[in-house]
PyMOL commands that place a pseudoatom at each C-alpha (Angstrom):
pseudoatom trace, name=CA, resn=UNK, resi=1, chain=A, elem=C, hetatm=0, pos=[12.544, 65.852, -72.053]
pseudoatom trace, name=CA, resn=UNK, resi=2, chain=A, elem=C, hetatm=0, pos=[11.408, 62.516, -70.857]
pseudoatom trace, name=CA, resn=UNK, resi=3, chain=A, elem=C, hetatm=0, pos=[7.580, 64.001, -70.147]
pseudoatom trace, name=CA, resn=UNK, resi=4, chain=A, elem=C, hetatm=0, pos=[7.620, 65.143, -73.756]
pseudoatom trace, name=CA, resn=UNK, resi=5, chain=A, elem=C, hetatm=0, pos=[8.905, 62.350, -75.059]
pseudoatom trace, name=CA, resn=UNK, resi=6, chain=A, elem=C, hetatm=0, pos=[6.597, 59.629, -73.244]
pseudoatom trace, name=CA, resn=UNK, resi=7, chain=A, elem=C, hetatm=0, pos=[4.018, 61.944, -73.575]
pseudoatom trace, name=CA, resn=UNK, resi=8, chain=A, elem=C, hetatm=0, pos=[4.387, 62.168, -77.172]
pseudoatom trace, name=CA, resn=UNK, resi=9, chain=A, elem=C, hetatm=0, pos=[4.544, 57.978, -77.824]
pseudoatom trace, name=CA, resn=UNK, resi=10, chain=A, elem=C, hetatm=0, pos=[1.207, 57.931, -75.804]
pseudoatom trace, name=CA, resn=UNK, resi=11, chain=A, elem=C, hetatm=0, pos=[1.792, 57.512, -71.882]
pseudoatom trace, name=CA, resn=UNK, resi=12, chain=A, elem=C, hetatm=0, pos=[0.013, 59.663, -69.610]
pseudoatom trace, name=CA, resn=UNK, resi=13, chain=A, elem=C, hetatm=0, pos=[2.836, 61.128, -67.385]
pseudoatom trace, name=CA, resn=UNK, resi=14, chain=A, elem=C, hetatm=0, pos=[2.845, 62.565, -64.013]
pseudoatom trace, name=CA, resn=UNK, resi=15, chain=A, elem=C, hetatm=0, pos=[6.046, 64.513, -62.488]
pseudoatom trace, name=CA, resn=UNK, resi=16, chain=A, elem=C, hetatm=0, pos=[6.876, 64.128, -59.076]
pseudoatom trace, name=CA, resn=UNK, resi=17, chain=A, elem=C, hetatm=0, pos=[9.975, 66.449, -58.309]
pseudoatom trace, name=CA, resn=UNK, resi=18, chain=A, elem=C, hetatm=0, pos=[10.682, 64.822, -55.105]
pseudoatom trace, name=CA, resn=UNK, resi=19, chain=A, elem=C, hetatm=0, pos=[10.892, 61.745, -54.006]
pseudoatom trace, name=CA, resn=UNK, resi=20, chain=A, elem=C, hetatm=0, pos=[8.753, 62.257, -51.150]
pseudoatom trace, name=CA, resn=UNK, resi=21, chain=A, elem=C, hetatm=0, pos=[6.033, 63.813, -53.507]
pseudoatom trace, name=CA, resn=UNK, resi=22, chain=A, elem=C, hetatm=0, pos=[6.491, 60.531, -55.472]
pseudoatom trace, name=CA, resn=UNK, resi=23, chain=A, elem=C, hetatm=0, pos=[5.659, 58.560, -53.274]
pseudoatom trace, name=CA, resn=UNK, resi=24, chain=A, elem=C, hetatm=0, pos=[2.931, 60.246, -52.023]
pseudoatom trace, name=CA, resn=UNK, resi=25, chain=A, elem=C, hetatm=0, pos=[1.420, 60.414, -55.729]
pseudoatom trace, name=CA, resn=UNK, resi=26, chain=A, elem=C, hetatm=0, pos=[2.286, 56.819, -55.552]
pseudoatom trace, name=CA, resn=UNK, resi=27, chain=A, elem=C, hetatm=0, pos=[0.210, 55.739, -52.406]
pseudoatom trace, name=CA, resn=UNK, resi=28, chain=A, elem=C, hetatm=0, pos=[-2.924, 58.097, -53.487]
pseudoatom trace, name=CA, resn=UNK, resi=29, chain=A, elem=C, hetatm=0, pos=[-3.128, 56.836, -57.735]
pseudoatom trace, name=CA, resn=UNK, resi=30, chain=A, elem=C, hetatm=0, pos=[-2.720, 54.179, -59.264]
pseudoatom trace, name=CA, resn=UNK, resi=31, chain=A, elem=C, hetatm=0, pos=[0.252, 54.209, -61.807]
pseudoatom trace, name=CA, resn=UNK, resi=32, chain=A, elem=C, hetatm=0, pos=[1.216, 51.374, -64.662]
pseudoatom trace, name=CA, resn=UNK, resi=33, chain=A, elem=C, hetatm=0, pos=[5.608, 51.719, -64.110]
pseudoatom trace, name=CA, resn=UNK, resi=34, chain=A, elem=C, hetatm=0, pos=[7.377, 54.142, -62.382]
pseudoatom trace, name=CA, resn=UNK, resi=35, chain=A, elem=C, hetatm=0, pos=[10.728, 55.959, -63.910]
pseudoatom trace, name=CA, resn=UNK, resi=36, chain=A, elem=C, hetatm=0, pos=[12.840, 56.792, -60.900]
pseudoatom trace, name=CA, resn=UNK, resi=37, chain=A, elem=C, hetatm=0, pos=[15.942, 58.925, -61.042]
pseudoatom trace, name=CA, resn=UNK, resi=38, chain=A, elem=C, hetatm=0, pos=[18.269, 58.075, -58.103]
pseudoatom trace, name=CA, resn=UNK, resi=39, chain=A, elem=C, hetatm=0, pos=[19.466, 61.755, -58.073]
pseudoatom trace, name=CA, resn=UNK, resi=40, chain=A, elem=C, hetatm=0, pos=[16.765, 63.855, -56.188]
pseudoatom trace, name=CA, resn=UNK, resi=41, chain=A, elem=C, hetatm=0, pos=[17.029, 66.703, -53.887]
pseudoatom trace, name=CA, resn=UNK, resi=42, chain=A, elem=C, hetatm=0, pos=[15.415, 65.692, -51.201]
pseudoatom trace, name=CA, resn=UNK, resi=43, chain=A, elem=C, hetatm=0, pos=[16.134, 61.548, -50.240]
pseudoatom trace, name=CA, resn=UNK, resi=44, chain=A, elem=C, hetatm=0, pos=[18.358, 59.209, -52.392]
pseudoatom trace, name=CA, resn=UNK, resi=45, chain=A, elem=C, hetatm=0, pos=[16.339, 58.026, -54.965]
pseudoatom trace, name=CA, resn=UNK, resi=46, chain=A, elem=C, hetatm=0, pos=[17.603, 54.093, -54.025]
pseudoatom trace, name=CA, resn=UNK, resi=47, chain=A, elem=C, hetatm=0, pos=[15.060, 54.649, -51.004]
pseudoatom trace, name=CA, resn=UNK, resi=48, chain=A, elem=C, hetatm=0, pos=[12.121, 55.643, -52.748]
pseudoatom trace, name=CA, resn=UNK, resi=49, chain=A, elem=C, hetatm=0, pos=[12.527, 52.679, -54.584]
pseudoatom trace, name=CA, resn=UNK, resi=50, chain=A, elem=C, hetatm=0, pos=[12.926, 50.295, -51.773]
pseudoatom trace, name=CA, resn=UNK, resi=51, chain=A, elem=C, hetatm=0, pos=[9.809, 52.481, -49.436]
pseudoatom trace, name=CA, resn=UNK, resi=52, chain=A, elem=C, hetatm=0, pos=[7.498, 51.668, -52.970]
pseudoatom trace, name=CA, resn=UNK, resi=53, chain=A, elem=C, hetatm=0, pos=[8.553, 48.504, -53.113]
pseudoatom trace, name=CA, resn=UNK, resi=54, chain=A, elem=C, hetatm=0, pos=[7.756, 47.838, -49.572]
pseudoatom trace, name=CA, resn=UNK, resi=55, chain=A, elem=C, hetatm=0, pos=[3.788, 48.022, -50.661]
pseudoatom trace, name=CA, resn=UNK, resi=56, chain=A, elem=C, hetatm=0, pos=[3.519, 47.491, -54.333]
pseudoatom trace, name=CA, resn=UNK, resi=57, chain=A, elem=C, hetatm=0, pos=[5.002, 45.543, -57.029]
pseudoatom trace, name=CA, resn=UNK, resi=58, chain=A, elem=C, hetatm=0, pos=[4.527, 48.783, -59.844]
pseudoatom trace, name=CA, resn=UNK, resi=59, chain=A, elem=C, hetatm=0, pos=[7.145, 47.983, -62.741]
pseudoatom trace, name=CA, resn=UNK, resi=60, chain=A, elem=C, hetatm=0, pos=[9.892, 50.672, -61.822]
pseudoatom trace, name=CA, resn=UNK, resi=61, chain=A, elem=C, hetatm=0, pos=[12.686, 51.696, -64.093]
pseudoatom trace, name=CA, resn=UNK, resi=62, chain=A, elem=C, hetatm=0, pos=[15.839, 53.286, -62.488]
pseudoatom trace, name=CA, resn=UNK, resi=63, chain=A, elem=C, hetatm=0, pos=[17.792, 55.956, -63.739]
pseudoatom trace, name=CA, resn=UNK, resi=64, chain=A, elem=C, hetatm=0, pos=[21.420, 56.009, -63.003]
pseudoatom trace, name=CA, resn=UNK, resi=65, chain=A, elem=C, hetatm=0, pos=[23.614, 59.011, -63.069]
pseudoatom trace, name=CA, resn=UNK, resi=66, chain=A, elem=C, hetatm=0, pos=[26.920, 57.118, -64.280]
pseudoatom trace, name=CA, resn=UNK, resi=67, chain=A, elem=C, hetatm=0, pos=[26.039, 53.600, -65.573]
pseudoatom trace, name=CA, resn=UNK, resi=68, chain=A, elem=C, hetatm=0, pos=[28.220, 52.442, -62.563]
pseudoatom trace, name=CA, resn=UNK, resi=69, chain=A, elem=C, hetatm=0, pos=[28.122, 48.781, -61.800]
pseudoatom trace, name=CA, resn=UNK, resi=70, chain=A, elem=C, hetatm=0, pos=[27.762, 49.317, -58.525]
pseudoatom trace, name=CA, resn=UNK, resi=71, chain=A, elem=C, hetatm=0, pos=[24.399, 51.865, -58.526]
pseudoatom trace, name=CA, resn=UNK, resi=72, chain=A, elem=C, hetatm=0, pos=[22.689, 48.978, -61.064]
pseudoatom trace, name=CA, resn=UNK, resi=73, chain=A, elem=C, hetatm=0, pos=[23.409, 46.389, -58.514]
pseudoatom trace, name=CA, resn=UNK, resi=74, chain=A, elem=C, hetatm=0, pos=[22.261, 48.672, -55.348]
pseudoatom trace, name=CA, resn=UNK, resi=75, chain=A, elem=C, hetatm=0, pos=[19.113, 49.433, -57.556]
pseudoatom trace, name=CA, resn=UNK, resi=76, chain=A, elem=C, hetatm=0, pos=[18.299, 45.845, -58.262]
pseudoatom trace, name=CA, resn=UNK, resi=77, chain=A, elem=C, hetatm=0, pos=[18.949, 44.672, -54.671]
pseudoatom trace, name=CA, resn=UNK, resi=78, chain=A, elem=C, hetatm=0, pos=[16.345, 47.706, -53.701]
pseudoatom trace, name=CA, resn=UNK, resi=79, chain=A, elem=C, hetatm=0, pos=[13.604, 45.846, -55.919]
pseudoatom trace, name=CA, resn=UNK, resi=80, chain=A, elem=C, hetatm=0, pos=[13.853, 47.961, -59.340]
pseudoatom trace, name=CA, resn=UNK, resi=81, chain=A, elem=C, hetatm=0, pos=[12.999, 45.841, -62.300]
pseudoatom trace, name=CA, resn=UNK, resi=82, chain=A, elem=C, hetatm=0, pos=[15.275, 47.075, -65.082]
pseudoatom trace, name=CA, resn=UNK, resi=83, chain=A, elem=C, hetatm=0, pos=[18.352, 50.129, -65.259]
pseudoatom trace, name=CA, resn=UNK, resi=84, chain=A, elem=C, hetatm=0, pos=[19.482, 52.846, -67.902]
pseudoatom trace, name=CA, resn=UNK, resi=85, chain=A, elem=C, hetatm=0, pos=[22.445, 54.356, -67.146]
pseudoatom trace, name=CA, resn=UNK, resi=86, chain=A, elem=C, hetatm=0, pos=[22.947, 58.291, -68.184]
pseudoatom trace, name=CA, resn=UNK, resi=87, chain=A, elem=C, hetatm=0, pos=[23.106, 59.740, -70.936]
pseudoatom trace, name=CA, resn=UNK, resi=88, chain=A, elem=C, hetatm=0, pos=[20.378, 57.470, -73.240]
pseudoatom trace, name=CA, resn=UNK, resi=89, chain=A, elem=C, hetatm=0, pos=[18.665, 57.675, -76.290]
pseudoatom trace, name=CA, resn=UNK, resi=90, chain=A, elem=C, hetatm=0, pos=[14.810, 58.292, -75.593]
pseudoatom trace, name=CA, resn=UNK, resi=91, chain=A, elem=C, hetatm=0, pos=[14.157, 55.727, -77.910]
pseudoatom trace, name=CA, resn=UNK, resi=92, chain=A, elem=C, hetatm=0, pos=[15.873, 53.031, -75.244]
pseudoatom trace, name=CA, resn=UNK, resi=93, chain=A, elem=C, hetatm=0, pos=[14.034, 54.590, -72.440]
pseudoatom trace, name=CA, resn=UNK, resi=94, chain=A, elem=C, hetatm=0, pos=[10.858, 53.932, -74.138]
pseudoatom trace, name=CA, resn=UNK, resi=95, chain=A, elem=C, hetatm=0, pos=[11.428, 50.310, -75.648]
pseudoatom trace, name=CA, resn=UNK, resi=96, chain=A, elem=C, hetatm=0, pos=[12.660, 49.871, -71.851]
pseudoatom trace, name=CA, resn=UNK, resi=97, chain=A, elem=C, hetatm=0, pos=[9.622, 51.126, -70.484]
pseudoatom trace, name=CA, resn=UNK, resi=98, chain=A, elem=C, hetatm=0, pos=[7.536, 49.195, -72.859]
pseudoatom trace, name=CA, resn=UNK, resi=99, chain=A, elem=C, hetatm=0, pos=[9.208, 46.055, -71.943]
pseudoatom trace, name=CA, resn=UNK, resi=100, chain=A, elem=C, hetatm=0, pos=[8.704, 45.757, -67.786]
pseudoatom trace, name=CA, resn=UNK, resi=101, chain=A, elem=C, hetatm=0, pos=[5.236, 47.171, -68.588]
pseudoatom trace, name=CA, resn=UNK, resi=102, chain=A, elem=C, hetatm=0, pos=[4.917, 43.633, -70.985]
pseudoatom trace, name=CA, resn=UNK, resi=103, chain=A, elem=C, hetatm=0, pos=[5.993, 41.660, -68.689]
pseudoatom trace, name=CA, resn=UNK, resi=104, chain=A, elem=C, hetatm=0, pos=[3.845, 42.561, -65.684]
pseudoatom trace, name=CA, resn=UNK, resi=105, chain=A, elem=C, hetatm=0, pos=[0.643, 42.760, -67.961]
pseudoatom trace, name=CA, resn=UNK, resi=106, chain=A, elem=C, hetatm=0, pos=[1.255, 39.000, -69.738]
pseudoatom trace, name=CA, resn=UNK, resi=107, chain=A, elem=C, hetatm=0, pos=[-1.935, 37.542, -69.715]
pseudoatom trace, name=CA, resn=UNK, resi=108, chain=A, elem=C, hetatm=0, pos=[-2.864, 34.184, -68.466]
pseudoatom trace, name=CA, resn=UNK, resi=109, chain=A, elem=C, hetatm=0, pos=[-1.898, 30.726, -69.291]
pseudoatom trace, name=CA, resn=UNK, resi=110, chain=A, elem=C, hetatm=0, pos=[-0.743, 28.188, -67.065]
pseudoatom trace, name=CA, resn=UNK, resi=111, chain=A, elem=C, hetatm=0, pos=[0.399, 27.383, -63.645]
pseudoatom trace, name=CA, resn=UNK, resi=112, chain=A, elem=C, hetatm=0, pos=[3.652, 25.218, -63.573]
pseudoatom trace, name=CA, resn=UNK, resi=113, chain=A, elem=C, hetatm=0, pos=[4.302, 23.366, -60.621]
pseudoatom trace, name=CA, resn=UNK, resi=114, chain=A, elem=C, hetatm=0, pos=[7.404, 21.479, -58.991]
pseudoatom trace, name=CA, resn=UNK, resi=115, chain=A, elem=C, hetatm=0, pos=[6.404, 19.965, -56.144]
pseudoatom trace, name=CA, resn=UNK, resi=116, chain=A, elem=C, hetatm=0, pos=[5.828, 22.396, -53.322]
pseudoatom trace, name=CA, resn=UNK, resi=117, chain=A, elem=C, hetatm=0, pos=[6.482, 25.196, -56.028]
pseudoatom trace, name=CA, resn=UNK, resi=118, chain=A, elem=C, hetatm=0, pos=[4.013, 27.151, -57.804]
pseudoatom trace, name=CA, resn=UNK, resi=119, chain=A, elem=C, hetatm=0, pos=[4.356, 29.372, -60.822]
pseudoatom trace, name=CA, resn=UNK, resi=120, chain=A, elem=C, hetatm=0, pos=[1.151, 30.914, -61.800]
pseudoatom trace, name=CA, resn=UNK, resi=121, chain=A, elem=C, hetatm=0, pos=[1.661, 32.303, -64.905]
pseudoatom trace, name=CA, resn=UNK, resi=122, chain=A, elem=C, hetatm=0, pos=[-1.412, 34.233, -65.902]
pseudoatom trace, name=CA, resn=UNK, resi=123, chain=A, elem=C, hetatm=0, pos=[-1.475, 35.775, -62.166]
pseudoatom trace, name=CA, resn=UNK, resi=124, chain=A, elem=C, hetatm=0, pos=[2.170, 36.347, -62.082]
pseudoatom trace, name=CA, resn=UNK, resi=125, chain=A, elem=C, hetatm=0, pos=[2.809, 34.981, -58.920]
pseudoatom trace, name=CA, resn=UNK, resi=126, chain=A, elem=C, hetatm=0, pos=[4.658, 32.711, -56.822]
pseudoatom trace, name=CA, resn=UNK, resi=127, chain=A, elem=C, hetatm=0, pos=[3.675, 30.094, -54.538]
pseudoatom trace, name=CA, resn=UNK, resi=128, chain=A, elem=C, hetatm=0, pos=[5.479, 27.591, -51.529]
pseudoatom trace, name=CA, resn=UNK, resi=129, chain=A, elem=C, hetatm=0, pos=[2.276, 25.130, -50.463]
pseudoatom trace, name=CA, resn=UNK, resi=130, chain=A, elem=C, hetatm=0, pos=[0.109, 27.608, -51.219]
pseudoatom trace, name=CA, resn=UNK, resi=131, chain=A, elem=C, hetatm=0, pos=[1.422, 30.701, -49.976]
pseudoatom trace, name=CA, resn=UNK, resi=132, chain=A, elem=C, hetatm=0, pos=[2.743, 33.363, -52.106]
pseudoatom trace, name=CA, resn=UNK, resi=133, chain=A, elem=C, hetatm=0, pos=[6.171, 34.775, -52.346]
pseudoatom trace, name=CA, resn=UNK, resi=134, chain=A, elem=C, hetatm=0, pos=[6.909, 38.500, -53.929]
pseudoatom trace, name=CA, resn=UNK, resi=135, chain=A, elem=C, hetatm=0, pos=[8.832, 38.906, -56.207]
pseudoatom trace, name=CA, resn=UNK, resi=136, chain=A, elem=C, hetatm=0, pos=[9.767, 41.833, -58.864]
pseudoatom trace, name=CA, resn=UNK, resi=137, chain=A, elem=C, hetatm=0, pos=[8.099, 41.615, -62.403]
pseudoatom trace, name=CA, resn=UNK, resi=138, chain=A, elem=C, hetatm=0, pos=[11.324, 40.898, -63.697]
pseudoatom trace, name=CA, resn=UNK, resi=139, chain=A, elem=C, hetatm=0, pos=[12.745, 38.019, -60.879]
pseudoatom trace, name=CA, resn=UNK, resi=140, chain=A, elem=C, hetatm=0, pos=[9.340, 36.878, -62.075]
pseudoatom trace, name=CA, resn=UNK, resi=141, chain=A, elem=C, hetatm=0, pos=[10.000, 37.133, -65.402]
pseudoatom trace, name=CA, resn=UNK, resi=142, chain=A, elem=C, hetatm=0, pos=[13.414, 35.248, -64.750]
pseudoatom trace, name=CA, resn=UNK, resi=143, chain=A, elem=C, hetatm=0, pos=[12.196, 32.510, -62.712]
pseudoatom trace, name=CA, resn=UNK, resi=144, chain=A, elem=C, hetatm=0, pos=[9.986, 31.585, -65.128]
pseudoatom trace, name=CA, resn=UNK, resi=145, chain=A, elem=C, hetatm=0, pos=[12.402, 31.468, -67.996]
pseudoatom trace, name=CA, resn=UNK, resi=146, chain=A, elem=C, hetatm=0, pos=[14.608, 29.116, -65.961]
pseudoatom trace, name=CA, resn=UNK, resi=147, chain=A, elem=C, hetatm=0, pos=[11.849, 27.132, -64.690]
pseudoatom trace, name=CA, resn=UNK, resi=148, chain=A, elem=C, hetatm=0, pos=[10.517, 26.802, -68.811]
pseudoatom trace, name=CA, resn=UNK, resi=149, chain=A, elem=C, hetatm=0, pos=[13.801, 25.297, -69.202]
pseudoatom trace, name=CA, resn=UNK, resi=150, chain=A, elem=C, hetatm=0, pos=[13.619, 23.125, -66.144]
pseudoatom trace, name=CA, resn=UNK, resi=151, chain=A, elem=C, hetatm=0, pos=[16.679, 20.489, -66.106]
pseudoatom trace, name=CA, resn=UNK, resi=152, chain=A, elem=C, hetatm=0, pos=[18.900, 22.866, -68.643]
pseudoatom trace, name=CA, resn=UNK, resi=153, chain=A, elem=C, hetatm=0, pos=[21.969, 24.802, -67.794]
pseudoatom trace, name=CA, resn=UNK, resi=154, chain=A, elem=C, hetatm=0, pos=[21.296, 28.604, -69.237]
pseudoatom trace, name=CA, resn=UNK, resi=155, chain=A, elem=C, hetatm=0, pos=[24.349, 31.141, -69.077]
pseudoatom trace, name=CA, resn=UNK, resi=156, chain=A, elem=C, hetatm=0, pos=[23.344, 34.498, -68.319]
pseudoatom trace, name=CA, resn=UNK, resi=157, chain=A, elem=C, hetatm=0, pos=[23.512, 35.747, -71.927]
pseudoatom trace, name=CA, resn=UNK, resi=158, chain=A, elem=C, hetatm=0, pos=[20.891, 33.016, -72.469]
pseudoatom trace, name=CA, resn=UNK, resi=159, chain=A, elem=C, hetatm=0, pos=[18.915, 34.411, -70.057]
pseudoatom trace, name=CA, resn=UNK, resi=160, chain=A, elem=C, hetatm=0, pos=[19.241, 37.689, -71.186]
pseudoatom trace, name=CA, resn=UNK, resi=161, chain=A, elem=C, hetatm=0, pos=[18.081, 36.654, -74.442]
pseudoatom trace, name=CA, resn=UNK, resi=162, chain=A, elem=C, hetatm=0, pos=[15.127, 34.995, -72.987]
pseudoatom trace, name=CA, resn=UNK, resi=163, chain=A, elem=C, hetatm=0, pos=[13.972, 37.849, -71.515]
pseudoatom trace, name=CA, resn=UNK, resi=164, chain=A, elem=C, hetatm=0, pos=[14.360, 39.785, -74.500]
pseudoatom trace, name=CA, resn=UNK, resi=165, chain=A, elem=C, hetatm=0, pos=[16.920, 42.518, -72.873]
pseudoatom trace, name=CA, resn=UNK, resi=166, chain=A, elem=C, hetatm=0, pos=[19.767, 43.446, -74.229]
pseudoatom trace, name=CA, resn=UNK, resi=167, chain=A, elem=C, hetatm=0, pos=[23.109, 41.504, -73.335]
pseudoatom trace, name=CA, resn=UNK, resi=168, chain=A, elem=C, hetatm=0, pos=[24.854, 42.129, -69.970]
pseudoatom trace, name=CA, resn=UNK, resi=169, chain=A, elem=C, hetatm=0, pos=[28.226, 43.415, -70.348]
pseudoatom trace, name=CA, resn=UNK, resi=170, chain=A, elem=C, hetatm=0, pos=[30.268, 41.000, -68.913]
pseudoatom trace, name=CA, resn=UNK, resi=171, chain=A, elem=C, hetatm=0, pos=[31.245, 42.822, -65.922]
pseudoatom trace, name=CA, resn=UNK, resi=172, chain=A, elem=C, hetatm=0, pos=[27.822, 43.430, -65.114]
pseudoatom trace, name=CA, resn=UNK, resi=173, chain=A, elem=C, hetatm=0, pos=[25.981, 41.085, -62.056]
pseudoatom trace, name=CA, resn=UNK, resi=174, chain=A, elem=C, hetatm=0, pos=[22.382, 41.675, -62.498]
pseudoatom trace, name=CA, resn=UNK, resi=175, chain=A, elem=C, hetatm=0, pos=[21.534, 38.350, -63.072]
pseudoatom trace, name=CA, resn=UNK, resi=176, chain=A, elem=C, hetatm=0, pos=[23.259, 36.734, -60.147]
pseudoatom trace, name=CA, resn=UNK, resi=177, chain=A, elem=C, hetatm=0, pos=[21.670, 39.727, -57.656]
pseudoatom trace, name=CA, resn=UNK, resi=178, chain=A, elem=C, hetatm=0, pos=[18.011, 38.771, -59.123]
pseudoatom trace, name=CA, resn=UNK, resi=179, chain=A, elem=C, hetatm=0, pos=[18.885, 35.226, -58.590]
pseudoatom trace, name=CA, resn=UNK, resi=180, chain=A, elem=C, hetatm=0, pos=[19.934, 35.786, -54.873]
pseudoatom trace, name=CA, resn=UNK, resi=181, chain=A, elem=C, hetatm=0, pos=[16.663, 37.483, -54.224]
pseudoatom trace, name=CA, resn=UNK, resi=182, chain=A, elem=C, hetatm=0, pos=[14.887, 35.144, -55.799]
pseudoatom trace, name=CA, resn=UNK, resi=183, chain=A, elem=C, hetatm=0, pos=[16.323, 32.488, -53.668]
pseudoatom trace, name=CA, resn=UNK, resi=184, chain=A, elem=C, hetatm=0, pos=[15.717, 34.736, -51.014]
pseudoatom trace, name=CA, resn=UNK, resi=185, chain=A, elem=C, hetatm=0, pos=[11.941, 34.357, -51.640]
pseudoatom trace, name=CA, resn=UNK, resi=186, chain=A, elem=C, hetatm=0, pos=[11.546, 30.272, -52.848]
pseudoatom trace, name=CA, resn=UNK, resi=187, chain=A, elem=C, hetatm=0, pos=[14.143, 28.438, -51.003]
pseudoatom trace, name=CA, resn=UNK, resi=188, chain=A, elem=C, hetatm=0, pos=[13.961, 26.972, -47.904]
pseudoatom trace, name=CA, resn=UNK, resi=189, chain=A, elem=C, hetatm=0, pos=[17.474, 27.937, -47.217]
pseudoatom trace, name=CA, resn=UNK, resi=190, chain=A, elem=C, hetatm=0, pos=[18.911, 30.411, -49.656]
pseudoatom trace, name=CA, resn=UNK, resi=191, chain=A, elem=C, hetatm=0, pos=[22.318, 29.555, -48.578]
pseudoatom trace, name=CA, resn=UNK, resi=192, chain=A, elem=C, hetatm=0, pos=[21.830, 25.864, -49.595]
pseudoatom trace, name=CA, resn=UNK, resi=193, chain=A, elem=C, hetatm=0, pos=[19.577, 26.580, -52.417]
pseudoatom trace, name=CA, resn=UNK, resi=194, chain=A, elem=C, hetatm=0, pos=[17.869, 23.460, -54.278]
pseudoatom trace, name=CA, resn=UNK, resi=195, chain=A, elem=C, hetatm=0, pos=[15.597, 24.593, -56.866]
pseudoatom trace, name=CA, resn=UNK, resi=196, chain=A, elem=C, hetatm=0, pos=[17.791, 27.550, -58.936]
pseudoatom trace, name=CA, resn=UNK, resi=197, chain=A, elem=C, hetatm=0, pos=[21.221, 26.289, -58.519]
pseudoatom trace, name=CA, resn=UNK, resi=198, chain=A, elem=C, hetatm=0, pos=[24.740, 27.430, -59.569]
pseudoatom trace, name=CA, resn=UNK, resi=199, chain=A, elem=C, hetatm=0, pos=[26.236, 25.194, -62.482]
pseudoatom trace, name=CA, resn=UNK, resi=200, chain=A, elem=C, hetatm=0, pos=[29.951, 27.448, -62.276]
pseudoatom trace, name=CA, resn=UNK, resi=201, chain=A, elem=C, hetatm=0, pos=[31.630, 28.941, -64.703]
pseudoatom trace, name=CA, resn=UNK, resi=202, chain=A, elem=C, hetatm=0, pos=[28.711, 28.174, -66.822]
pseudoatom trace, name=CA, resn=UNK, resi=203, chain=A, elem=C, hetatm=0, pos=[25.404, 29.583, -65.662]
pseudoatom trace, name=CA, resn=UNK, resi=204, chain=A, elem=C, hetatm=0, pos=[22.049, 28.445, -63.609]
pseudoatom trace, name=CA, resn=UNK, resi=205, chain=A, elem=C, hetatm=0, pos=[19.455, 25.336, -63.596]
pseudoatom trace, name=CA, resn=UNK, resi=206, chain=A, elem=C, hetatm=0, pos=[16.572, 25.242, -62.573]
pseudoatom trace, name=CA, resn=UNK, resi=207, chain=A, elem=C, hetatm=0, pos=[15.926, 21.786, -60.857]
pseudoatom trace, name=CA, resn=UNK, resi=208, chain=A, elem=C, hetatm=0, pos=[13.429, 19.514, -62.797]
pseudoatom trace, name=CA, resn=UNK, resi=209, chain=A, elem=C, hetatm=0, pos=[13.046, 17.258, -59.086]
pseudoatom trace, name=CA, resn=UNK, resi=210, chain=A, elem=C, hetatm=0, pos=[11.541, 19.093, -56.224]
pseudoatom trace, name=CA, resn=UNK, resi=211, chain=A, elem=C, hetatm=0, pos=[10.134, 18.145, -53.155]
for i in range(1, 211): cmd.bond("trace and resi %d" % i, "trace and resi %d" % (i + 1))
show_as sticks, trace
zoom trace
């Protein structure tokens, strides 16, 4: 169904059964996104994720088999950029797929910088003095709608919006696992984080003074 359907709305789609054939496919071609179902039969489909992810930053979309909080978190943590739990409208799948696929091909425009901090926006990337930190299209993506509001508290709905994905359910921590990694990859201690900090019970700020 979801090889018709992508097929049909003008994708060129490959099938990898496996996840070890996927991830062969993936280290031979080059692909735009990859739409990973965490149930496979022959590895957990949370490793594939995390082996591609290892080398590459390809967009990847996860599939989860029950929408459970806990499999979106996992996924995130493993490096996926966006989740749809099961069953879903091929019509989300798509605007999904269309979405991470916008946001790693933005093209370029300026580099915003806070002190030892570098956002390159055109180049999608990340720099401390100079040297580049990965990061998933969409901790990317978030970063740099916190940093565009530099200085400004943003709940997580806010986010959301800026990001132009539909609401979290409030239940739901994707945000605050994407911010963790991202602190993971900017700070110089992610424990004592001073560029994206906590404001609780209301959200995250993204510190307008840096050294």
């Amino acid at each position: 169904m979801v090889k018709s359907y992508l097929g049909g709305a003008g994708f060129a789609v490959t099938v990898a059964p496996k996840g070890g054939t996927g991830i062969a496919l993936h280290g031979r071609e080059p692909f735009d996104a990859i739409v990973l179902d965490l149930m496979l039969p022959d590895m957990d489909g949370l490793e594939v994720c995390q082996r591609i992810r290892a080398g590459a930053q390809t967009p990847i979309l996860m599939l989860t088999a029950r929408g459970d909080a806990m499999d979106r978190v996992v996924g995130l943590e493993m490096g996926a950029d966006d989740y749809l739990p099961k069953p879903f409208e091929p019509r989300e799948l798509l605007a999904r797929l269309k979405a991470i696929l916008r946001r790693a091909k933005e093209p370029p425009s300026e580099v915003l910088r806070f002190g030892r901090l570098e956002i390159d926006v055109g180049a999608r990337q990340v720099r401390i003095d100079g040297e580049e930190r990965a990061l998933t299209g969409y901790q990317f993506a978030l970063l740099l709608a916190l940093a565009q509001h530099a200085g400004r508290v943003m709940s997580r709905e806010q986010i959301m919006d800026a990001l132009k994905n539909e609401r979290l359910e409030a239940f739901d921590r994707s945000i605050d696992v994407h911010v963790s990694r991202i602190r993971a990859a900017i700070e110089d201690d992610p424990k004592k984080p001073r560029r994206v900090l906590t404001v609780r019970g209301a959200g995250y700020v993204f510190a307008k003074a840096q050294e």
